[in-house]
C-alpha positions in Angstrom: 13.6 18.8 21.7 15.8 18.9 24.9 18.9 17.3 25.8 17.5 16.0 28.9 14.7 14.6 26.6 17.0 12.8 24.1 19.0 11.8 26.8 15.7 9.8 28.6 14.5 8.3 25.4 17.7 6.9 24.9 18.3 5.3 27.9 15.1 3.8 27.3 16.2 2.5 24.1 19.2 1.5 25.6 17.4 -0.7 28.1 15.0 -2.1 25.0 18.0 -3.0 23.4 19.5 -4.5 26.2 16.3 -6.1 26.9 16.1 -7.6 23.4 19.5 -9.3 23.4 18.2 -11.1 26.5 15.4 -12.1 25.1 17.4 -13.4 21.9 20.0 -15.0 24.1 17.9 -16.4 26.8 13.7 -16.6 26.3 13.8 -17.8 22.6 15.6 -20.6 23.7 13.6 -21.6 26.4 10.3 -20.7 24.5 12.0 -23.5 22.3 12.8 -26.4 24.9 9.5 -25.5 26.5 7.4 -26.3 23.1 8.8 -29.5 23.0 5.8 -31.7 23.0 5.0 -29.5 20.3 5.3 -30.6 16.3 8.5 -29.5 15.2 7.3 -27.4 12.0 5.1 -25.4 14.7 8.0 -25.1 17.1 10.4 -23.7 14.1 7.9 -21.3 12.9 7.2 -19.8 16.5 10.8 -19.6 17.5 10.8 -17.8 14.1 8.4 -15.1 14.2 9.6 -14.4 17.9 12.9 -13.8 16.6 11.7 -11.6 13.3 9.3 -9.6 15.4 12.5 -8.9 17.9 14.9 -8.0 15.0 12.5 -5.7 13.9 12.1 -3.8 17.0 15.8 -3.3 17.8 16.0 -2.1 13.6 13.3 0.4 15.2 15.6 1.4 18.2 18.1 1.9 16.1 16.7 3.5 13.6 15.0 5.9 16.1 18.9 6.6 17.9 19.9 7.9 15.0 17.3 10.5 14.4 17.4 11.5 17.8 21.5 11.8 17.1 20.3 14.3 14.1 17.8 15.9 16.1 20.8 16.7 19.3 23.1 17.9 15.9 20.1 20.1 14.1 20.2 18.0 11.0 17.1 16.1 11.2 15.3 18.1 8.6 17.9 16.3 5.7 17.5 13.9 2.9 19.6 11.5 5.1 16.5 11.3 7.8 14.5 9.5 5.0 17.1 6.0 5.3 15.9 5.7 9.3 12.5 6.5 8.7 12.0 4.3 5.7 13.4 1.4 7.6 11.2 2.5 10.7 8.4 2.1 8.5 9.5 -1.5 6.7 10.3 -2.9 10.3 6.7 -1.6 11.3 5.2 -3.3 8.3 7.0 -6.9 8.8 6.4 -6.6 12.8 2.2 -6.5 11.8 3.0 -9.4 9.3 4.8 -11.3 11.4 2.3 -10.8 14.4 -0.5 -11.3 12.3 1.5 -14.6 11.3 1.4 -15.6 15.0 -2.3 -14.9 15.3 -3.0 -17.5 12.5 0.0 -20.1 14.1 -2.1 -19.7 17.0 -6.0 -19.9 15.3 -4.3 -23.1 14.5 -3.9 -24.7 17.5 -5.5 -24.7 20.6 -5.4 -21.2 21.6 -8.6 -19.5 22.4 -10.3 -17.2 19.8 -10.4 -14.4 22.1 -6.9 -14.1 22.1 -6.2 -15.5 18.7 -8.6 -11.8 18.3 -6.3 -10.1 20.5 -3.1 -11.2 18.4 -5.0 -9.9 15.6 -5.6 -6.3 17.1 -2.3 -6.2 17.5 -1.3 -6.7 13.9 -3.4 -3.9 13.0 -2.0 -1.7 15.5 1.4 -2.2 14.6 0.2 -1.6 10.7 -1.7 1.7 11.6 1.2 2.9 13.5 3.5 2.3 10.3 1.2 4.1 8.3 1.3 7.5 10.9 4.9 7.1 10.6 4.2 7.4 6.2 2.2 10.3 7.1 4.7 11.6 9.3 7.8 10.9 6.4 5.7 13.2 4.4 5.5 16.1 6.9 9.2 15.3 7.0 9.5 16.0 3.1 7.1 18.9 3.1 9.5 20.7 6.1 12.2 19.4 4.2 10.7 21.5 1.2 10.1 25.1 2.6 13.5 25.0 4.3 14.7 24.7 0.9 12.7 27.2 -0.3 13.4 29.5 2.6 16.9 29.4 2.0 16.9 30.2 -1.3 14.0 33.0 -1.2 17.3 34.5 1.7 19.4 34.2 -0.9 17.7 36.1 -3.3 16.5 38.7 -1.2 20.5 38.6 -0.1 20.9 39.8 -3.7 18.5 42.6 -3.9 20.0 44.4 -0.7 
């Protein structure tokens, strides 16, 4: 990967982060005052998932910075990788739950079913994309693997010349 590429996707996570604490700071609470009419238990647990499904995007971004640090230093194929990409992949999970949670918040109410369908595509595409990321952790041990062996198949040959 380039520099110039790291460098793009993280001002793009920068501005997803940034993004993120504005949302946090400004929309959740005016998502609250403008459920008011609203019956308090629904208002808590919308305000709720909102918040969950943006803490576990920013865990994404920052788990994502980090590899992208390790790609820029060469050490992405390490045992350390497998923290950020485990988390990438709990975050994933939880942000399908918790969407999937505000498909069924919404299924009870007044929302149409259309969208109540919509909510629930989502969820599944947020759990499908968790489970490319397992496959991908995989591909990430296998490398991981044949470096090892490649470096020690050098050292032996090392020996014999």
């Amino acid at each position: 990967m380039t520099q110039p590429t790291i460098a793009v996707l993280r001002g793009i996570i920068a501005l997803a982060l940034a993004g993120s604490v504005i949302v946090e700071a400004m929309i959740l609470p005016a998502v609250w005052r403008d459920t008011e009419g609203t019956e308090l238990w629904r208002r808590v647990v919308l305000v709720t998932l909102l918040a969950l499904f943006v803490g576990a995007m920013q865990v994404i971004a920052v788990c994502v910075w980090q590899l992208l640090t390790k790609v820029r230093q060469g050490s992405v194929f390490s045992r350390s990788s497998f923290g950020y990409v485990d988390a990438v992949i709990v975050s994933l999970a939880a942000a399908a739950v918790v969407v999937f949670g505000l498909a069924a918040l919404m299924a009870a109410g007044e929302a149409a079913p259309g969208v109540v369908g919509l909510v629930c595509g989502a969820a599944l595409v947020f759990g499908g994309v968790a489970l490319v990321v397992v496959v991908m952790r995989a591909l990430l041990r296998q490398a991981i693997d044949r470096e090892s062996e490649a470096r020690t198949l050098r050292a032996e040959l090392d020996e014999v010349v």
